[in-house]
C-alpha positions in Angstrom: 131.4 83.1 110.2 131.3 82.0 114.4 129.8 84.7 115.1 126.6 84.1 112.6 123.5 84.0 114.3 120.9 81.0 112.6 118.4 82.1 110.5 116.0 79.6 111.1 112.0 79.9 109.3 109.4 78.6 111.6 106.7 76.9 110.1 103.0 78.1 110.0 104.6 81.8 110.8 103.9 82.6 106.7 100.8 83.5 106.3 100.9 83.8 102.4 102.2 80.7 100.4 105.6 79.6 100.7 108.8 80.2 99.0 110.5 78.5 96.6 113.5 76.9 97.5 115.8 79.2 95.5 113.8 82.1 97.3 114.6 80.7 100.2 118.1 80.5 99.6 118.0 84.4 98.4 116.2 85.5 101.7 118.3 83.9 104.1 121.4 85.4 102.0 120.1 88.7 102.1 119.1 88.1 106.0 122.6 87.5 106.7 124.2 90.2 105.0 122.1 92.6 107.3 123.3 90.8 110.3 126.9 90.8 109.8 125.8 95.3 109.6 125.8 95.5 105.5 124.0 97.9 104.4 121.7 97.0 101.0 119.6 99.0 98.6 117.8 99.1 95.5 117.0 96.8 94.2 117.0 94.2 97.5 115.9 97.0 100.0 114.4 100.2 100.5 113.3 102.2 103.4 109.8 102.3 104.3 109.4 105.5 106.7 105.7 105.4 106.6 105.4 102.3 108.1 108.0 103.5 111.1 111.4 105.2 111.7 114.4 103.1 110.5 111.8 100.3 109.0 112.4 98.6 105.5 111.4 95.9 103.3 113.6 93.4 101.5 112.4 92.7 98.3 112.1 89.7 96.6 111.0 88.1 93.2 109.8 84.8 93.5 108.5 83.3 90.0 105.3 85.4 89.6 105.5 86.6 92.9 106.8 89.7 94.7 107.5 89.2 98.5 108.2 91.5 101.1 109.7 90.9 104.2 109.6 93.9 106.3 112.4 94.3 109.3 
């Protein structure tokens, strides 16, 4: 889409170890879908209210690893 902001991952901002390539590939997906305004749920997002007003996670399995990525 023109209009598609990049979705770019800056290295050394991870503090935990990195993702796979194919995780990679989901996050940025799932990244893009909430900038063109989807709306996601269960079981890619959730609302986390007790973190802050209008804050979620995006949830993502990675091999034997869960990640978070809160926005």
């Amino acid at each position: 889409m023109v209009n598609d902001k990049p979705l770019v991952w800056l290295q050394g901002e991870v503090k935990t170890p990195p993702f796979s390539p194919k995780a990679r590939l989901d996050a940025g997906g799932l990244l893009r879908r909430l900038q063109r305004g989807e709306t996601l749920g269960l079981p890619h997002s959730r609302p986390m209210p007790i973190i802050a007003p209008g804050c979620h996670e995006l949830r993502l399995r990675d091999g034997g690893h869960n990640w978070r990525i809160m926005y």
